[in-house]
VMD Tcl script that draws the C-alpha trace (Angstrom):
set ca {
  {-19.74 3.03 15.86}
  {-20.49 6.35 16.43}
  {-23.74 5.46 17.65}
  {-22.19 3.70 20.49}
  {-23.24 4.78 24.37}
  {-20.46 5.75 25.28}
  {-19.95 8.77 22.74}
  {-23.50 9.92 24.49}
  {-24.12 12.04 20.63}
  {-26.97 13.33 20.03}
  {-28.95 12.24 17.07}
  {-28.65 15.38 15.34}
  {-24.84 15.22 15.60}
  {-24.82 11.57 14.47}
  {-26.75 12.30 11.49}
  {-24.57 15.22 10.28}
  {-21.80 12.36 10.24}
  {-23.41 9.66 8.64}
  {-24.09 12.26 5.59}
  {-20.42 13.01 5.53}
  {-19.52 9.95 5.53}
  {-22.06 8.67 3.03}
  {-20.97 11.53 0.85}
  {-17.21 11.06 1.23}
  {-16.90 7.14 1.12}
  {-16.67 4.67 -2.04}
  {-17.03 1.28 -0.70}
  {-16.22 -1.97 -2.82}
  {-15.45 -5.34 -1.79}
  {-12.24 -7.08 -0.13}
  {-11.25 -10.27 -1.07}
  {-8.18 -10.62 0.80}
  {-8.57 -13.44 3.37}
  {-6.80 -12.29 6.58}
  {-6.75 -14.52 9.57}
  {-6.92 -12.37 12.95}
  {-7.88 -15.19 15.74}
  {-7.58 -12.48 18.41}
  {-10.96 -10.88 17.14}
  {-12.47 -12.86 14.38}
  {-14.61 -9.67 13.27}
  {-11.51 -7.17 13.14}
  {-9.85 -9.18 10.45}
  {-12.28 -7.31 7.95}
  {-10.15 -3.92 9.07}
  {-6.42 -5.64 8.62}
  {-8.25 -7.14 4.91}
  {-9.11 -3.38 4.29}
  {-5.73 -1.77 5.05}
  {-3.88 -4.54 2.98}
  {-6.12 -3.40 -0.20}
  {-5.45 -0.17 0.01}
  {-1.70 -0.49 0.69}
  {-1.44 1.78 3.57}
  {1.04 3.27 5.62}
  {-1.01 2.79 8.97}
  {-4.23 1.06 10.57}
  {-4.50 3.91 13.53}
  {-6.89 2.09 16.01}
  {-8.42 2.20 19.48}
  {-9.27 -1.18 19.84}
  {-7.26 -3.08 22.27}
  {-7.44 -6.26 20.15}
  {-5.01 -4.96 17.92}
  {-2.08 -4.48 20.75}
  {-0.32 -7.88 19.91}
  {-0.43 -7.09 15.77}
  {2.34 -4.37 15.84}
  {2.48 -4.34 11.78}
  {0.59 -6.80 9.02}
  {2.27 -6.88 5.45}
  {3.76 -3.06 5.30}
  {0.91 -1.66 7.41}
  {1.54 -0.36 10.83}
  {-0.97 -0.65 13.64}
  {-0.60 1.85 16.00}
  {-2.79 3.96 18.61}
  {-3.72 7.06 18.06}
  {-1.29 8.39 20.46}
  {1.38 6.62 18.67}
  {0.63 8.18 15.39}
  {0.56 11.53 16.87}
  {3.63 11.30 18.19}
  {5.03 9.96 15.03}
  {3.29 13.32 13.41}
  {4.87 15.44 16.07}
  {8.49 13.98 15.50}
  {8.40 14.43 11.73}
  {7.55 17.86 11.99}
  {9.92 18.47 14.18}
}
mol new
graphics top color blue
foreach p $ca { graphics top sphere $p radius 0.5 }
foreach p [lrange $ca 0 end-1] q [lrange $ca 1 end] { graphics top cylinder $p $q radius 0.2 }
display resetview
């Protein structure tokens, strides 16, 4: 995703992060079937989030606008988590 046009990173930069990331990330597999007819191919993010129980699914995508919260997780912009981190530490 990084490696997307519109970020315009160099491939320097863009390796430097997939090393992080390769050296920071366990991956396993999700076996949670979600349905998500908005965007077929999200569903394996909302399948992801379930598993791990979390708190919120902070997202960009535009797809997600309509899903405001799936089991206990919260979808929210980025904006809208930073203003929930602003508020708390208020």
């Amino acid at each position: 995703m990084l490696g997307r046009p519109k970020f315009a990173l160099p491939e320097s930069l863009l390796s430097q992060w997939h090393e992080r990331f390769r050296s920071a990330i366990a991956e396993w597999p999700v076996e949670i079937p979600v349905s998500f007819p908005r965007d077929v191919k999200d569903a394996k993010f909302l399948a992801c989030a379930l598993a791990a129980d979390v708190d919120f699914l902070i997202t960009g995508d535009h797809d997600f606008t309509e899903a405001r919260k799936v089991g206990r997780t919260k979808i929210v912009s980025v904006s809208q988590f930073d203003e929930l981190v602003r508020r708390t530490l208020i």
